[in-house]
C-alpha positions in Angstrom: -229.5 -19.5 29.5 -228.8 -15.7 29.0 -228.9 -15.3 32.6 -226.3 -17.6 33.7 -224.2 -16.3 31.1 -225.1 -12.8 32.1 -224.3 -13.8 36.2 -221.4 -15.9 34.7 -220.1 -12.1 33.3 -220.9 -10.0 36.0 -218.5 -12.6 37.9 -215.8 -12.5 35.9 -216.0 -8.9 35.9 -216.0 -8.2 39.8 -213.3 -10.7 39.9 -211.1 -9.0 37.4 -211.9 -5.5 39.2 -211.3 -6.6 42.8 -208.0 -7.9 41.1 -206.8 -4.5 39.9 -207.8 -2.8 42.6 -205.9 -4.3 45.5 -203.0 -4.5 42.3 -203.2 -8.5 41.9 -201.7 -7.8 38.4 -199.3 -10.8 38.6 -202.3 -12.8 39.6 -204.2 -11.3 36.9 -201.7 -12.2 34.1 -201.5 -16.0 35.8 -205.4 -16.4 35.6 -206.1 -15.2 32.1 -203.0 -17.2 30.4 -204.3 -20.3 32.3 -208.0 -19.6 30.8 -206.9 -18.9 27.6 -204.6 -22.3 27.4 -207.6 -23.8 28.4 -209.7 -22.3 26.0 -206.8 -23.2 23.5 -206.9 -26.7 24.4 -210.5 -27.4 24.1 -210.5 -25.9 21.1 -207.7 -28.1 19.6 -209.5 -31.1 20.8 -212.7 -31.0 19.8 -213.8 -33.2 17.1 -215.7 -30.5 15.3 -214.9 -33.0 11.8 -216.4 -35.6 13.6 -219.6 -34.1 14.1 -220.1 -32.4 10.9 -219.7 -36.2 9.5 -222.7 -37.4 12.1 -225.2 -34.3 10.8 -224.6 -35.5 7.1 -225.1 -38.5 7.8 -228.4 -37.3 10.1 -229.4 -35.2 7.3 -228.3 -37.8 4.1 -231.1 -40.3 6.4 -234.0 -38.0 6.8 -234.3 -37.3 3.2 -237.7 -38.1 1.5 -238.5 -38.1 -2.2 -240.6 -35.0 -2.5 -243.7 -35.7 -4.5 -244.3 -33.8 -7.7 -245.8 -30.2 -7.5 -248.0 -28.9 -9.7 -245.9 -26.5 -10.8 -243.7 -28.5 -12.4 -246.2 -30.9 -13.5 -246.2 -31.5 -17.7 -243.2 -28.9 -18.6 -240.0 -29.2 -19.1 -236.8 -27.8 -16.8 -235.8 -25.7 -19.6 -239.5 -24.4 -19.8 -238.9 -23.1 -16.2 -236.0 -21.2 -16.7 -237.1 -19.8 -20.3 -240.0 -17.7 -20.1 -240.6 -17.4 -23.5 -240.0 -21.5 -23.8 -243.1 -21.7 -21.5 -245.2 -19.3 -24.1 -244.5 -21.8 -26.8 -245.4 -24.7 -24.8 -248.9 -23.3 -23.8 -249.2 -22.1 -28.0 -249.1 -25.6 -28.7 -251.4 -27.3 -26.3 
């Protein structure tokens, strides 16, 4: 992948300088504003929305009730968040 994209660069870039140097700066300007329109236009029309509904939905499936550490196991929420509530707890057991 980071090769095409790298060839896909070096292109553009030989392109852009053959363009300035035989001063093609009309054809230049024609070029970019037709590749950013496009750019512009796919942009506007992708259903980005759309997708981010179909990962949720992806994601709401695949979830599995995780089984009880043992962390957790006989104390309280509170007791995790309170140090000191997890003192009193182990006083009086």
């Amino acid at each position: 992948m980071r090769t095409k994209t790298l060839i896909w660069m070096l292109s553009v870039l030989a392109a852009v300088a053959a363009l300035l140097y035989w001063e093609q700066a009309a054809m230049l300007f024609v070029i970019s504003t037709l590749a950013v329109s496009i750019l512009l236009l796919v942009v506007a029309f992708a259903d980005l929305e759309g997708r981010d509904r179909e990962l949720n939905k992806q994601v709401n499936a695949d979830q599995t009730p995780i089984a009880e550490s043992a962390v957790t196991t006989g104390s309280s929420s509170h007791a995790l968040a309170d140090p000191r509530a997890m003192k009193r707890e182990k006083g009086a057991a």
